[in-house]
C-alpha positions as CSV (number, residue, x, y, z in Angstrom):
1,X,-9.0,14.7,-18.0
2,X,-9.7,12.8,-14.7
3,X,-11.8,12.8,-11.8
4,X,-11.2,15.6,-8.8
5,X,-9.5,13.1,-6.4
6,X,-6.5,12.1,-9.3
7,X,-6.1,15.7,-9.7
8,X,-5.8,16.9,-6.8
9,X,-3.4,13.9,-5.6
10,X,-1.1,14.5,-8.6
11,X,-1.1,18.3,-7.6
12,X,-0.1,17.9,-4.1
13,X,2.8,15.3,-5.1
14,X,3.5,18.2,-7.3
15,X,3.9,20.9,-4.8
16,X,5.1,18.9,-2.0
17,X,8.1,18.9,-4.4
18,X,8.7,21.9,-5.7
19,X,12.6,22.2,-5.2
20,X,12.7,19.0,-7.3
21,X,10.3,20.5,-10.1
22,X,11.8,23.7,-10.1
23,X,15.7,21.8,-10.7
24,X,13.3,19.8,-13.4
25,X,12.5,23.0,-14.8
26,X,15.6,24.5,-15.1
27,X,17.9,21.7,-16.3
28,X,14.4,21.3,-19.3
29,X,15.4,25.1,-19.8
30,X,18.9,24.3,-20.6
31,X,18.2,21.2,-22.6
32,X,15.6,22.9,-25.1
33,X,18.6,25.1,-25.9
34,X,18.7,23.1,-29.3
35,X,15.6,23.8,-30.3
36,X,15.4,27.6,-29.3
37,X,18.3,27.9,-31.6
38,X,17.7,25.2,-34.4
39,X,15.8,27.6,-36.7
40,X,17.7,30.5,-36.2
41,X,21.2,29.1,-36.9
42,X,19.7,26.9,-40.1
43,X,18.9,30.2,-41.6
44,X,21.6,32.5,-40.4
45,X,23.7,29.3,-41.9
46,X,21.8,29.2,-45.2
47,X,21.6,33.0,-45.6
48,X,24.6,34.1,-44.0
49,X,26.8,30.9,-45.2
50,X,25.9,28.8,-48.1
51,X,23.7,31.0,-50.2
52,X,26.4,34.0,-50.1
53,X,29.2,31.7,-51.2
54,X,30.7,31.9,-47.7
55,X,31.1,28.3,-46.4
56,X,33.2,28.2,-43.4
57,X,30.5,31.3,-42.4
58,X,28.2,28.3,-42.7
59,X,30.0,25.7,-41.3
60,X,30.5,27.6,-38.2
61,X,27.1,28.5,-37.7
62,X,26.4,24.4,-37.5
63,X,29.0,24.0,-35.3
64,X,27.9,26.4,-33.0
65,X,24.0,24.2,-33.2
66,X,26.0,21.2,-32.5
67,X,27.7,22.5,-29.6
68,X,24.0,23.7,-28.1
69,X,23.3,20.3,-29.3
70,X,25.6,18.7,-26.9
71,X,24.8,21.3,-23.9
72,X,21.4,19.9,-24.1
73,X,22.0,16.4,-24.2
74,X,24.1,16.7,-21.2
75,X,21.1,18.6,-19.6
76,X,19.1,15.7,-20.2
77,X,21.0,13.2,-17.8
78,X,20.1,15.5,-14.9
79,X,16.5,16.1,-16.0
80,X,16.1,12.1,-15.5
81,X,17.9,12.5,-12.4
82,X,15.7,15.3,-11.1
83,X,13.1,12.8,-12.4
84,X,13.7,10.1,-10.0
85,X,13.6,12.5,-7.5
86,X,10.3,13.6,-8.1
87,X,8.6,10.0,-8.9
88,X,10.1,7.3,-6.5
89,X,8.9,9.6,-3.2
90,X,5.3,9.3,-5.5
91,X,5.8,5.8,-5.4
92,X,6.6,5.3,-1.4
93,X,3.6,7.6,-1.0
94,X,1.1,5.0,-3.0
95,X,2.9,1.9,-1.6
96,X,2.4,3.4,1.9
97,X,-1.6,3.9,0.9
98,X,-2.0,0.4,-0.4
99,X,-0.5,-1.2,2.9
100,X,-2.9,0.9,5.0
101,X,-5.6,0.3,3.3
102,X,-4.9,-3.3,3.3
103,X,-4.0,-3.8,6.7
104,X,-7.2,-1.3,7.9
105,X,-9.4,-3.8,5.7
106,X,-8.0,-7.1,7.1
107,X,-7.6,-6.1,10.6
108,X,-11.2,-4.2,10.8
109,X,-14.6,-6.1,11.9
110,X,-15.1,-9.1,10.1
111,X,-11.5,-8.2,8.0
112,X,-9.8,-11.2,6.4
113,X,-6.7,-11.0,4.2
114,X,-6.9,-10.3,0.7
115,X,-4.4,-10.9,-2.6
116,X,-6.0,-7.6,-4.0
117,X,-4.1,-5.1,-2.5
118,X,-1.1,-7.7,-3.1
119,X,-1.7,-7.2,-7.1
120,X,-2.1,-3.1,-6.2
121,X,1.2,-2.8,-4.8
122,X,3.4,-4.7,-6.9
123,X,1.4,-4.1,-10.7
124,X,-1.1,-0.9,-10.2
125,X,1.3,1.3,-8.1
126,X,4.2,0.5,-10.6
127,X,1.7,1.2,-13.7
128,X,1.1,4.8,-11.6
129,X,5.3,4.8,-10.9
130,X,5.6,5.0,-14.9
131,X,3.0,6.7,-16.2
132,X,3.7,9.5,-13.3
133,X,7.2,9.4,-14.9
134,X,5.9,9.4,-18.4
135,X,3.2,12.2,-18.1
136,X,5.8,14.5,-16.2
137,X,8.4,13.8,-19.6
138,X,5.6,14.7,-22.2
139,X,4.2,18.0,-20.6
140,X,7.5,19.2,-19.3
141,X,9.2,18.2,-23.2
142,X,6.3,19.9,-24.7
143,X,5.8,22.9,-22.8
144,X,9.7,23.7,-22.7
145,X,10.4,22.3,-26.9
146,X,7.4,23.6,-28.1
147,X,7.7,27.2,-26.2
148,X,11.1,27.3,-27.3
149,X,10.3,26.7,-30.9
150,X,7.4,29.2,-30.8
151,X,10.2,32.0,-29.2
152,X,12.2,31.2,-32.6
153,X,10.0,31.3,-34.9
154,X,8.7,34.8,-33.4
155,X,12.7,36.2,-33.8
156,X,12.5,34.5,-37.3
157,X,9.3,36.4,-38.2
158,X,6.1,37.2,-36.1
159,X,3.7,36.4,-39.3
160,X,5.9,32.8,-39.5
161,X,5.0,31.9,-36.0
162,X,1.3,33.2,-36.2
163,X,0.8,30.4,-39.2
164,X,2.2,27.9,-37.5
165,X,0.8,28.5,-34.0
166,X,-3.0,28.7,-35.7
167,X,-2.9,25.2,-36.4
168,X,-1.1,23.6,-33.8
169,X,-4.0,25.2,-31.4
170,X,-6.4,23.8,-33.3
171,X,-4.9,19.9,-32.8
172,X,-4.4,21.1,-29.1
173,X,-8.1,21.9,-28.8
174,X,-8.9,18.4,-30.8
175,X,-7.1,16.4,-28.6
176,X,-8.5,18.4,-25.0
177,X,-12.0,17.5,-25.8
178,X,-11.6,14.1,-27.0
179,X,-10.0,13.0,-23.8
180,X,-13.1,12.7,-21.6
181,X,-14.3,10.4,-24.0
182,X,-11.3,8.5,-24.1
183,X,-10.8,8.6,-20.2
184,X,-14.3,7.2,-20.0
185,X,-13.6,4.1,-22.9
186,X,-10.1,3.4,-20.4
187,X,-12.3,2.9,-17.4
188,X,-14.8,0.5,-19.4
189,X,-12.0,-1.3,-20.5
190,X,-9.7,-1.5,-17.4
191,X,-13.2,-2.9,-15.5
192,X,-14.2,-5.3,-18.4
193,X,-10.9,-6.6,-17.9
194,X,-11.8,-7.0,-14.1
195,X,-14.7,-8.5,-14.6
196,X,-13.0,-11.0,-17.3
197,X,-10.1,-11.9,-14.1
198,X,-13.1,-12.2,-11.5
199,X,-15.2,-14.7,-13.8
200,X,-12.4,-16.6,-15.0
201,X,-10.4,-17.0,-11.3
202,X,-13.7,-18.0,-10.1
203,X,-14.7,-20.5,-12.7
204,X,-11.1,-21.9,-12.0
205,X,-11.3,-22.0,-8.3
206,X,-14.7,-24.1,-8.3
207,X,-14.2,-26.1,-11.5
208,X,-15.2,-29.1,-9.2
209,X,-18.5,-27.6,-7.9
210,X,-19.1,-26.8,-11.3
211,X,-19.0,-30.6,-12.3
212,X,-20.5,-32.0,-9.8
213,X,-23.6,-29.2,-10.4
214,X,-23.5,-30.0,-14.4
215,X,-23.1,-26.2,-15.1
216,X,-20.0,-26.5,-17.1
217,X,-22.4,-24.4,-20.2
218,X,-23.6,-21.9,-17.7
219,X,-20.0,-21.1,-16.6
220,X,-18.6,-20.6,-20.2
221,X,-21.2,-18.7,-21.3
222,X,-20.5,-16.4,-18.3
223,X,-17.0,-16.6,-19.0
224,X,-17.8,-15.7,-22.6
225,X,-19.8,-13.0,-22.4
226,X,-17.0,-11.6,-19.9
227,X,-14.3,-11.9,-23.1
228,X,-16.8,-10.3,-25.6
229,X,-17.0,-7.2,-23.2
230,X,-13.4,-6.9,-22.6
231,X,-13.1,-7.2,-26.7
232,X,-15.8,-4.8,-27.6
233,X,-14.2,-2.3,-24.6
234,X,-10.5,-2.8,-26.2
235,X,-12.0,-2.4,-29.9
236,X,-13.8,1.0,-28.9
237,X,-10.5,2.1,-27.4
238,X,-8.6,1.3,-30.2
239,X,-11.1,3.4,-32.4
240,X,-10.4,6.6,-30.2
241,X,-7.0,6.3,-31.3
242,X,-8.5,7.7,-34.4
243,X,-8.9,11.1,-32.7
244,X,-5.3,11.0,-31.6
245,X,-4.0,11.0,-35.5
246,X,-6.1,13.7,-35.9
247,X,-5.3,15.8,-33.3
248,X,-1.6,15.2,-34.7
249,X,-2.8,15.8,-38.5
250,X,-4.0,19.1,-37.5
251,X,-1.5,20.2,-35.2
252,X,1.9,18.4,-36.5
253,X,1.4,18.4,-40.3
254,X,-1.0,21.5,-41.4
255,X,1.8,23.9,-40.4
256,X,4.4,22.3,-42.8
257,X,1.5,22.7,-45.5
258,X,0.6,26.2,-44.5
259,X,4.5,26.7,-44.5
260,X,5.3,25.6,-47.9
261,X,2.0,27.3,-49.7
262,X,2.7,30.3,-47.9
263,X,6.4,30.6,-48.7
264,X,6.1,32.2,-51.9
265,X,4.0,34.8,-50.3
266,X,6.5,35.2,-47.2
267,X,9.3,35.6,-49.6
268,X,7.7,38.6,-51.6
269,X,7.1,40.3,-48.3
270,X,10.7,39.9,-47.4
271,X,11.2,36.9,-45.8
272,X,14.5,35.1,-46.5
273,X,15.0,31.4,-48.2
274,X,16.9,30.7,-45.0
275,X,14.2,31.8,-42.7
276,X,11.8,29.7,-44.8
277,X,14.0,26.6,-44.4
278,X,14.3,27.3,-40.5
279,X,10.7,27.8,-40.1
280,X,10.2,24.3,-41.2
281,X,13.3,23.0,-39.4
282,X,11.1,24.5,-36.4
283,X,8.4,22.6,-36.9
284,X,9.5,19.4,-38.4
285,X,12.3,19.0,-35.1
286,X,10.7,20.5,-32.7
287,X,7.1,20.9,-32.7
288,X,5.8,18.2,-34.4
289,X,8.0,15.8,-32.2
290,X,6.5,17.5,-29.5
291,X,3.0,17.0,-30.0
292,X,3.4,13.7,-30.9
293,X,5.2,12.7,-27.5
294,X,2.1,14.8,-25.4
295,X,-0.9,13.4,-27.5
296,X,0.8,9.7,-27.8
297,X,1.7,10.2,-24.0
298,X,-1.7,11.6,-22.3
299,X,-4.0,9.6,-24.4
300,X,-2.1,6.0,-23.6
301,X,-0.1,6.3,-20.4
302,X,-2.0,9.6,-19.3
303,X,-4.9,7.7,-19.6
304,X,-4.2,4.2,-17.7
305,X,-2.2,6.7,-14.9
306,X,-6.0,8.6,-14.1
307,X,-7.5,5.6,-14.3
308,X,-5.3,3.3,-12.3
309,X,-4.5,5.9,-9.4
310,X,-8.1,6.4,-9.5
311,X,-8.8,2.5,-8.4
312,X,-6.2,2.8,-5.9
313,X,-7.5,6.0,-4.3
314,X,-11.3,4.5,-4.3
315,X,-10.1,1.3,-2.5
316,X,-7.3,2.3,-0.3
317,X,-8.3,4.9,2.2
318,X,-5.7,7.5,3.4
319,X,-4.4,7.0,6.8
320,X,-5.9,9.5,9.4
321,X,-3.4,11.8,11.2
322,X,-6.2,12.9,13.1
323,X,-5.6,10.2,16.2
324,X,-4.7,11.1,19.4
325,X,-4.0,14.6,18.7
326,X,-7.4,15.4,17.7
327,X,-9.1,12.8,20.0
328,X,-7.1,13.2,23.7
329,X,-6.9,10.3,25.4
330,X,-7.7,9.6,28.9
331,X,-5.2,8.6,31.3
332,X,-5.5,5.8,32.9
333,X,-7.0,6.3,36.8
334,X,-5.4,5.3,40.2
335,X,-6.0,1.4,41.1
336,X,-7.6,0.5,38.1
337,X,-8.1,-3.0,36.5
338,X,-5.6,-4.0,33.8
339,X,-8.7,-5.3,31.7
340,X,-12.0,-4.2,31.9
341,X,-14.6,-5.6,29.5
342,X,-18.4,-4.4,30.2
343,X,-21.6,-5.8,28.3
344,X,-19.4,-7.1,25.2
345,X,-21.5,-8.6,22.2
346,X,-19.6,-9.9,19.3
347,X,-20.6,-11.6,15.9
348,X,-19.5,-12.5,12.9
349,X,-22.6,-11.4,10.7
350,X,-25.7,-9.7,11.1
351,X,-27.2,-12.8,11.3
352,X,-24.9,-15.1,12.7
353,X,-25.3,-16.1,16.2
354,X,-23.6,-14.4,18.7
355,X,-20.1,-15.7,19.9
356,X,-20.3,-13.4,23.0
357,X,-23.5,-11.8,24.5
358,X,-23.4,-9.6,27.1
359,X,-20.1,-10.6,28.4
360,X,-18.0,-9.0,30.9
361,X,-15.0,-9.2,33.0
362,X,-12.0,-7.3,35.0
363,X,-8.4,-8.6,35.4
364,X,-6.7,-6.7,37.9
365,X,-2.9,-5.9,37.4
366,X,-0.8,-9.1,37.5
367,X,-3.5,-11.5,37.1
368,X,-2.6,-14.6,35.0
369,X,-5.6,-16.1,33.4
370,X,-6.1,-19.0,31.7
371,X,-8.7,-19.1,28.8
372,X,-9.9,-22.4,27.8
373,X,-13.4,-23.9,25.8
374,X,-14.1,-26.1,22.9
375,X,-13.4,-24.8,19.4
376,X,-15.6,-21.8,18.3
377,X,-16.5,-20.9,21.9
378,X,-14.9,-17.5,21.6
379,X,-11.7,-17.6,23.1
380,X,-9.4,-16.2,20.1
381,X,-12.5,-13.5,19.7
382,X,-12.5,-12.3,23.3
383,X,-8.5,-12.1,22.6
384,X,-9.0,-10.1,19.6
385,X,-11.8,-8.3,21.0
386,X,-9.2,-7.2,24.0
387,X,-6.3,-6.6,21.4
388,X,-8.2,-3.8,19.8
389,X,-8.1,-5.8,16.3
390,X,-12.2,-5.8,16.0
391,X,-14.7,-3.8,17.2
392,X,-17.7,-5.2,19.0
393,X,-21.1,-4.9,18.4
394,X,-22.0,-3.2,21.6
395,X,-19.8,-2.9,24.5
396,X,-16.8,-1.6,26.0
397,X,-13.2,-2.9,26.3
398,X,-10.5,-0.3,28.7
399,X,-7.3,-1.5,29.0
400,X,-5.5,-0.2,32.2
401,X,-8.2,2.5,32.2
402,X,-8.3,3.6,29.0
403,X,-10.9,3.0,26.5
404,X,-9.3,0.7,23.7
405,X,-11.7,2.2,20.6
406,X,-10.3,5.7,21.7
407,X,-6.3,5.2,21.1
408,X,-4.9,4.8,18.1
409,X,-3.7,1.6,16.7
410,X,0.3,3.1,16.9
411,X,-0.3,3.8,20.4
412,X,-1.9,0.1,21.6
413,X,1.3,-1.2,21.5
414,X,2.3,0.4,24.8
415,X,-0.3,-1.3,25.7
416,X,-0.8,-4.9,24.8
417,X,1.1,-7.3,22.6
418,X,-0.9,-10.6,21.5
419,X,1.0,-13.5,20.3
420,X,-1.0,-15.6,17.8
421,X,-0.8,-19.1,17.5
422,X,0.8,-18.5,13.7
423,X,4.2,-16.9,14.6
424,X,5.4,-14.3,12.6
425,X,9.6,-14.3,11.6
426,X,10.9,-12.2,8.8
427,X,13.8,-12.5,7.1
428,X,16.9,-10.5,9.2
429,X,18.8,-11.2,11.7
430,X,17.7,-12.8,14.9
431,X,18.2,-9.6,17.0
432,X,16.2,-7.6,14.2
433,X,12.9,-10.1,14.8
434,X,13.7,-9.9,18.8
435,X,13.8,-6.1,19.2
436,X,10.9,-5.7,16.8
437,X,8.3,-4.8,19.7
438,X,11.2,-2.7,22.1
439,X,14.1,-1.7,19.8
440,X,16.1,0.1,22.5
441,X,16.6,-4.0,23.8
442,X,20.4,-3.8,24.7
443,X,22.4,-7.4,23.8
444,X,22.3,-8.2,27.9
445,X,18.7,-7.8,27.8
446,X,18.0,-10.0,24.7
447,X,20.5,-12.4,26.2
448,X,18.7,-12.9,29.4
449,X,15.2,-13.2,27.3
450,X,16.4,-15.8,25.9
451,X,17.7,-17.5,28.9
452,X,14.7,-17.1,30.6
453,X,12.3,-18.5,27.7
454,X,14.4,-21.5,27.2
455,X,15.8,-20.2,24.1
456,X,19.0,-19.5,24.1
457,X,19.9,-23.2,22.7
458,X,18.3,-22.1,19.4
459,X,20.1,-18.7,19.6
460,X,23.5,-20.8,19.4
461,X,21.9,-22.7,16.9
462,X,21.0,-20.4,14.4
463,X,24.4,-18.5,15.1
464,X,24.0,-15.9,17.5
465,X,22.1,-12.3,17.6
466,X,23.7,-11.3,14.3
467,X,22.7,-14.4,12.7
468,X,20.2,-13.9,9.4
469,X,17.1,-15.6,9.9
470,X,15.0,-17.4,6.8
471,X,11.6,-18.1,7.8
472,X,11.2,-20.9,5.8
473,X,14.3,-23.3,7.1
474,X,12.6,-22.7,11.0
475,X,9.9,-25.0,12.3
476,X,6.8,-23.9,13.5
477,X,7.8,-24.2,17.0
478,X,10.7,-22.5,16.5
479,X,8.8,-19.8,15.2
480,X,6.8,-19.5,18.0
481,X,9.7,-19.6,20.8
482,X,10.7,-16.4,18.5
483,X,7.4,-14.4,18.9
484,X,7.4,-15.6,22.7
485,X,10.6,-14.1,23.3
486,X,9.6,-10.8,21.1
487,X,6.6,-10.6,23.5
488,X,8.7,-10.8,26.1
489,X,10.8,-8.3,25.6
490,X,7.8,-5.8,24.4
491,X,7.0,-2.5,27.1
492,X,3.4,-3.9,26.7
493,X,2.1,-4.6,30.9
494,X,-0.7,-7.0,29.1
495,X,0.5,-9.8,26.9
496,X,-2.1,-11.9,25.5
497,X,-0.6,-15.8,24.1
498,X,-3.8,-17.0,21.7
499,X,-2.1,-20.8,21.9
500,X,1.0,-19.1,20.9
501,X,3.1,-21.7,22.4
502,X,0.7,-24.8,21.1
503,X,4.2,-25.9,18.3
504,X,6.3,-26.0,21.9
505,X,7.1,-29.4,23.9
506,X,4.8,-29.5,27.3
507,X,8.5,-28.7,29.1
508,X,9.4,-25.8,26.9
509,X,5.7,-24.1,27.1
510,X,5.8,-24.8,31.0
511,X,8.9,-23.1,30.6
512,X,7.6,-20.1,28.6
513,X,4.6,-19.6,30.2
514,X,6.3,-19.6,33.9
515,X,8.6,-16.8,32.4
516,X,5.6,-14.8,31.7
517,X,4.0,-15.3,34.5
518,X,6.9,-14.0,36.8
519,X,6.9,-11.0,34.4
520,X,5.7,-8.0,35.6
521,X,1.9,-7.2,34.1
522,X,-1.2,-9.4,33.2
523,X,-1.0,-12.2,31.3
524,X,-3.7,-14.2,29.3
525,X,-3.3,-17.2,28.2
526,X,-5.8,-19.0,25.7
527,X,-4.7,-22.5,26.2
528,X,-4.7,-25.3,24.4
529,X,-3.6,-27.9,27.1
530,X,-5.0,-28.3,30.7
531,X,-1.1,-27.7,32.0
532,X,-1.6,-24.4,30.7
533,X,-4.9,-24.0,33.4
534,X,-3.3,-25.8,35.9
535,X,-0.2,-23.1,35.9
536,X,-3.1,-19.8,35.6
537,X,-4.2,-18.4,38.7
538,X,-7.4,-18.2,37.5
539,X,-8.8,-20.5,34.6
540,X,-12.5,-19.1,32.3
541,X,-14.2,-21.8,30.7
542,X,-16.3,-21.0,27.8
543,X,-19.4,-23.5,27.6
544,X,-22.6,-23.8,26.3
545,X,-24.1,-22.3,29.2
546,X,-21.6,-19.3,29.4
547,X,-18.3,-18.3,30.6
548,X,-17.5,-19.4,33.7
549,X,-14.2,-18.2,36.4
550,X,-12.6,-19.6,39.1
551,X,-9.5,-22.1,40.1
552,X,-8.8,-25.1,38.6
553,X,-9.7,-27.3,42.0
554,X,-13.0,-25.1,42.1
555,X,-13.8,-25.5,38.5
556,X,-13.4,-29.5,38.2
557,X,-16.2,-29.1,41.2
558,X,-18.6,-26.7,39.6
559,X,-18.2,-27.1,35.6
560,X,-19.2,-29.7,33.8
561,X,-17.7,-28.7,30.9
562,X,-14.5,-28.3,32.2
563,X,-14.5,-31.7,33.7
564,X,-15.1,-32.9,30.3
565,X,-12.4,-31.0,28.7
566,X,-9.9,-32.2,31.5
567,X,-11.2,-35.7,30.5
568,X,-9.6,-35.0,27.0
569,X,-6.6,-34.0,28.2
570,X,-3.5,-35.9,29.6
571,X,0.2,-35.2,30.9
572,X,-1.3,-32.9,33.6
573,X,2.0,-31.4,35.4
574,X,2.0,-30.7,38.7
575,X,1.4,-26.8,39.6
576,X,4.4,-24.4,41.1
577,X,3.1,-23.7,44.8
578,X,1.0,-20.5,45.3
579,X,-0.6,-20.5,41.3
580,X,-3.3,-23.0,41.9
581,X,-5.8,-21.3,44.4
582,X,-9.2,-22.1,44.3
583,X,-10.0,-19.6,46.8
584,X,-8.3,-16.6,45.3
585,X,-10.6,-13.9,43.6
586,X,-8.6,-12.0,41.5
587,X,-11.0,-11.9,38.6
588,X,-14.7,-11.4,38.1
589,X,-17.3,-12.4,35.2
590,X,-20.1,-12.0,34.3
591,X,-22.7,-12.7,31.8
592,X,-26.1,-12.9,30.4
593,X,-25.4,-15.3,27.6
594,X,-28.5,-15.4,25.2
């Protein structure tokens, strides 16, 4: 019916719950009671009852189906409960996938976000959610109704069951080799309609270019010809449905046929009129219900499930357990740097020219450094480039030893934490967004964070630890003194602020920024004010001519671009004794910029 990977995935979210099947299975056991008995007690009725002139007989004999009746109904409540249990663990599964995927596409080399995996997660995961649900129903109703029926008609008469069994194969086999076809017209149609959602969004999203250009023809008739496909795709669908009706012809209604021209046959050899009626009460209640459920269900829902949890499989790649456990990481050696970047070239495009070449530099432990350059020097890319978010081009980056590319991304958290200049607050409570990076952070802990960072005013403000937070009613400062305080509290020796604090009043970053620098580690700060550089041990200036380290005294001698970017800035504190040393070395670079 599908494609390997769709199999496969459905039969391992299958067996990795087989308690919950095998509870499906056996409350489905107790609710096709009715329809193991249906037949049987219609003709012991008929025979036994009505046609011998014996009517209570009768009547009991229905009472005794409409107890079975209610058994089985009552069986059906927990088969939809067994149900849930089955499909929402399905569902976490193909959520968790989508978020991988998406975060392993954004955060990779030259990643960016994307609304795609948004419209996976909330409309093609919950198409796969129902369908699952669906296609579980109609096999497990048909297999369980339909065997039941079949075991009736056998203790009714073997010949009965062979002439309606004949048939019903026949539609079965109808139906099986009309679904690749069908499977094949859902994927035309499901990427027609991609297509048509692609043209149009784009047609929308550059309705001005396409003035100003004077293609407004050119972009209908692309438009157009995307709607004609998606119409001709949906009309060839609709055809197949064709194949459905007779797979259900064959296999629903030629038994009652073969039933009622046989009959007079069956009742010369024997058979009773009551058996003859419960025959067709077999088929017409049981069987033909059935089928209709499993070829209605597999060739619509069946059909959108392979082909929907086929898209999300093809575009969302399963998370790797492999990691450290399969790929040991070093430990770090005695006395080394906190950051060690060797020969780095980074950039964005094959093409593109480089934004660093050949770059290089160590940070010893408990260096603060001070990152500063025009805009699209480099400095948030050397962050990132540190952080472990992209890969360079050639080049190595160790972090207290160890090789970032070798540890997995769960495990660089012990070892970094970068604070982007976009803070990120979800909705929670304040002590929820705090403990986020370190959440054994006991209340004294968290208080004296905040105390420290300057932020305890807006802890009383919001109402205290417990307080919920909405991201929306918080400024962007505000924001940010949340992140800084996170980062703060985080195990991480190397904390990395990419203008993290650039929302903040000079005082309040001066205030921040001293806090991290009497915290134990290395901390890196890509600044966006010279106070920031004035407060750094060290300052790197990223130029034209190439990176370039030293003090701030030292570099307002020997840089000309870092005179000129001093030149732009103003309000210039004056530095804490012992952070502004020209003649300290605690950090070497390097580079061949080309």
């Amino acid at each position: 019916m599908s494609r390997p990977d769709v199999g496969r995935t459905t039969w391992r979210a299958l067996r990795a719950r087989r308690r919950d099947v095998g509870r499906l299975c056996a409350w489905s056991l107790v609710e096709s009671l009715p329809a193991l008995l249906a037949g049987l007690v219609v003709a012991r009725a008929v025979d036994q009852g009505f046609l011998a002139g014996r009517f209570a007989v009768g009547l009991t004999w229905l009472a005794g189906l409409a107890v079975a009746v209610l058994v089985g109904a009552l069986a059906t409540g927990r088969v939809y409960r067994s149900l849930g249990d089955l499909v929402e663990p399905f569902r976490d599964e193909l959520a968790g996938l989508v978020v991988h995927g998406a975060l392993h596409d954004a955060t990779g080399a030259g990643g960016r976000p994307d609304s795609a995996p948004v419209a996976r997660l909330t409309h093609h995961v919950e198409i796969v959610r129902d369908t699952f649900g669906g296609l579980v129903m109609v096999v497990r109703g048909f297999l369980f109704t339909a065997g039941a029926a079949l075991l009736g008609l056998l203790a009714l008469d073997p010949t009965v069951a062979a002439l309606v069994a004949a048939p019903l194969l026949v539609g079965l086999a109808v139906f099986a080799a009309a679904l690749p076809a069908m499977l094949t017209h859902q994927r035309a149609q499901v990427r027609a309609g991609e297509a048509l959602g692609r043209a149009t969004a784009t047609a929308l999203a550059g309705h001005r270019d396409v003035l100003a250009c004077g293609a407004e023809q050119r972009t209908v008739a692309g438009v157009d010809r995307r709607v004609n496909d998606h119409a001709a795709a949906e009309r060839t669908l609709a055809r197949m449905s064709a194949l459905r009706s007779l797979s259900l012809g064959l296999g629903g209604w030629l038994p009652v046929v073969v039933l009622l021209l046989a009959a007079p046959w069956l009742v010369r050899r024997g058979l009773s009129t009551g058996a003859v009626l419960g025959a067709l009460v077999y088929v017409t209640t049981s069987l033909q219900p059935a089928l209709h459920a499993l070829v209605q269900g597999l060739g619509g829902g069946g059909l959108r499930y392979a082909v929907t949890l086929e898209r999300i499989l093809r575009t969302c790649r399963p998370p790797s357990h492999s990691g450290s456990a399969a790929r040991p990481t070093p430990e770090p050696a005695g006395d080394c740097p906190a950051v060690r970047v060797a020969n780095l070239t980074f950039r964005y495009g094959p093409r593109a020219r480089p934004i660093l070449a050949d770059f290089s530099m160590e940070l010893p432990e408990g260096e603060h450094l001070a990152v500063v350059g025009p805009s699209g020097t480099g400095k948030s890319t050397l962050a990132a480039l540190v952080a472990g978010l992209v890969q360079p081009e050639h080049g190595t980056v160790h972090l207290a030893g160890r090789p970032v590319a070798a540890v997995a991304p769960a495990d660089r958290a012990a070892l970094r934490v970068l604070v982007p200049q976009e803070a990120y607050v979800f909705s929670g409570s304040l002590a929820d967004n705090l403990r986020y990076l370190s959440p054994d952070a006991d209340g004294p802990a968290i208080e004296t964070a905040l105390a420290v960072l300057g932020a305890a005013p807006l802890a009383r403000r919001l109402g205290g630890l417990a307080a919920p937070v909405d991201p929306a009613t918080l400024s962007a400062g505000e924001r940010q003194l949340i992140a800084a305080v996170r980062a703060y509290l985080a195990p991480a020796p190397l904390v990395i602020l990419d203008e993290a604090t650039c929302h903040l009043d000079p005082t309040l970053e001066a205030t921040v920024e001293w806090a991290f620098a009497r915290r134990p580690g290395t901390l890196v700060v890509i600044a966006h004010r010279i106070s920031s550089a004035v407060r750094a041990r060290r300052v790197l200036v990223f130029d034209e001519d190439g990176p370039m380290v030293g003090g701030h005294q030292e570099l307002l001698s020997r840089s000309p671009a870092y005179r000129d970017l001093v030149g732009h800035w103003d309000g210039v504190p004056a530095a804490s004794p012992g952070h502004v040393d020209a003649d300290r070395t605690a950090a070497g670079v390097r580079s061949g910029h080309g």
